[in-house]
C-alpha positions in Angstrom: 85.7 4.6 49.3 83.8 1.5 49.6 83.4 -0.1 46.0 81.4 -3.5 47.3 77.7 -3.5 46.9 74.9 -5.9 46.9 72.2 -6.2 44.3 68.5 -7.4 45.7 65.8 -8.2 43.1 62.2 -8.9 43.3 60.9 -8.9 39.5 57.5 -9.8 36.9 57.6 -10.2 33.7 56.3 -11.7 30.2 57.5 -11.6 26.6 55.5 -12.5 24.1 57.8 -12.3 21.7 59.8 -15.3 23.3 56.7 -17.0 24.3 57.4 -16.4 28.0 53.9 -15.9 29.3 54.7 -15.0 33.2 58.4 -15.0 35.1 58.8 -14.2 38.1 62.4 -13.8 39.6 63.7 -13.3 43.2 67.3 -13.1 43.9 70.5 -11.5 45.1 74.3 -11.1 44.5 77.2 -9.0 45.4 79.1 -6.7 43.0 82.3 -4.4 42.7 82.5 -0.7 41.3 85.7 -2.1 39.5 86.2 2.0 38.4 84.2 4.7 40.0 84.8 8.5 39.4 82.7 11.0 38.7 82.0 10.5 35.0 83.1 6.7 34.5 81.0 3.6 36.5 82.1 0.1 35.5 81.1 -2.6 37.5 81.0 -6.7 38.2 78.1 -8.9 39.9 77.6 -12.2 40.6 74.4 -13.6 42.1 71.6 -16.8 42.1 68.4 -15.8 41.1 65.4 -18.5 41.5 62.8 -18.1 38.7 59.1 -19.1 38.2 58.2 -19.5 34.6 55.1 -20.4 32.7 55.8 -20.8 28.7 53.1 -20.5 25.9 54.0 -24.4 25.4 54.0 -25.4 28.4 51.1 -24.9 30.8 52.5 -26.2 34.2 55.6 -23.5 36.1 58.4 -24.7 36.1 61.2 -23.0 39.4 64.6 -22.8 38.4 67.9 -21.9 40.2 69.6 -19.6 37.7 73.2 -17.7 38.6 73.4 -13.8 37.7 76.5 -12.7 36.0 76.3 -8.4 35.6 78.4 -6.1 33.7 77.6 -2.9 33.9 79.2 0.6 31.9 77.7 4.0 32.6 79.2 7.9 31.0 77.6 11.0 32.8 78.2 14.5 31.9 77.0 17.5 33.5 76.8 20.3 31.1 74.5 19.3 29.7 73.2 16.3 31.6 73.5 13.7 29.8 73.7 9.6 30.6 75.2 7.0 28.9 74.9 3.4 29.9 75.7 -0.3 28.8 74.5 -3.3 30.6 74.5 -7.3 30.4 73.2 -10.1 32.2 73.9 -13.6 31.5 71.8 -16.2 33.7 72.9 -20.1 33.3 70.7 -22.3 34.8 72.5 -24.0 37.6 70.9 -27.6 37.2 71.9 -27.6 33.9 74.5 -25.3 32.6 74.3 -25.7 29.0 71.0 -23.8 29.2 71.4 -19.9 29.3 69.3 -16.7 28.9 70.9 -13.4 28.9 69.7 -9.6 28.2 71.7 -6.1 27.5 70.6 -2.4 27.2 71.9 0.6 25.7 70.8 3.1 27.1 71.3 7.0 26.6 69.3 10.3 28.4 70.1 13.9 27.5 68.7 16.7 29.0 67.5 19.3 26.6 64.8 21.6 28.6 65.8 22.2 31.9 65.0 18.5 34.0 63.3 17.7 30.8 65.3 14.5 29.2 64.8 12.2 26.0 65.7 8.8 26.3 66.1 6.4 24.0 67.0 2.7 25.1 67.9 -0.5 22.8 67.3 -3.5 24.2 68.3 -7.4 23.4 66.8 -10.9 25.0 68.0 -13.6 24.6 67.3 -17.7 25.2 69.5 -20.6 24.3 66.5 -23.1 24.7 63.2 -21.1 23.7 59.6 -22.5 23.4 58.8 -24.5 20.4 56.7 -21.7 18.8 58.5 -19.1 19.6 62.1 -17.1 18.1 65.0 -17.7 20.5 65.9 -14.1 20.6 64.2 -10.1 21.0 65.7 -7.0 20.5 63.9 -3.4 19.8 63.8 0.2 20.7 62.3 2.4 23.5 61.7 5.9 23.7 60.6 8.4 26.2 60.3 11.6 27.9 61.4 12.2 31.8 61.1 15.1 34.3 62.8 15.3 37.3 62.2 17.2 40.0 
């Protein structure tokens, strides 16, 4: 079983709440299934990530080499299905180290209606050098509905 994989990302976002008003991130790294069986995933990534960010303070972009460091916990169950999963990302910004964003989700899906699933996810930002008007940290809840077919 091969437990090496690579991890590819082409990404938008914004957070208001952090004052982050667009980010744009392409990258890549390689990871390891560190355990993988049929109910238990854990598993390690390392990457580089450049980044495009406009701030609320600051109108000009600024591009930024960043590493990607990914730990990554998942729990499924069959009867009934059901999903648990933990993930964090730490990015240090490789011209200057000291400067560090990261993120984690918890994350958990249960099927109650056949292919009919709640979800419910917590989420966490956060940024070790944050705009001047804005909190260095997020955090807050999603819910949702999913069907598969």
């Amino acid at each position: 079983m091969n437990r090496w994989f690579t991890d590819w990302v082409v990404s938008a976002e914004q957070n208001n709440a952090l004052g982050i008003d667009s980010r744009y991130t392409l990258g890549g790294g390689m990871g390891r299934y560190v355990v993988q069986t049929n109910t238990h995933q854990l598993s390690l990534l390392a990457g580089v990530n450049l980044t495009r960010e406009k701030t609320r303070d600051n109108p000009e972009k600024t591009t930024n080499p960043e590493g990607k460091f990914t730990f990554t916990y998942r729990h499924r169950s069959i009867g009934p299905d059901s999903d648990f999963r933990l993930s964090a990302n730490v990015y240090p910004l490789l011209e200057d180290l000291s400067s560090v964003r990261g993120d984690a989700d918890l994350s958990f899906s249960r099927e109650f209606i056949e292919d009919l699933f709640f979800d419910v996810t917590l989420y966490y930002t956060f940024l070790s050098e944050s705009t001047a008007t804005a909190p260095k940290e997020d955090y807050g809840i999603n819910t949702g509905l999913t069907y598969k077919f």
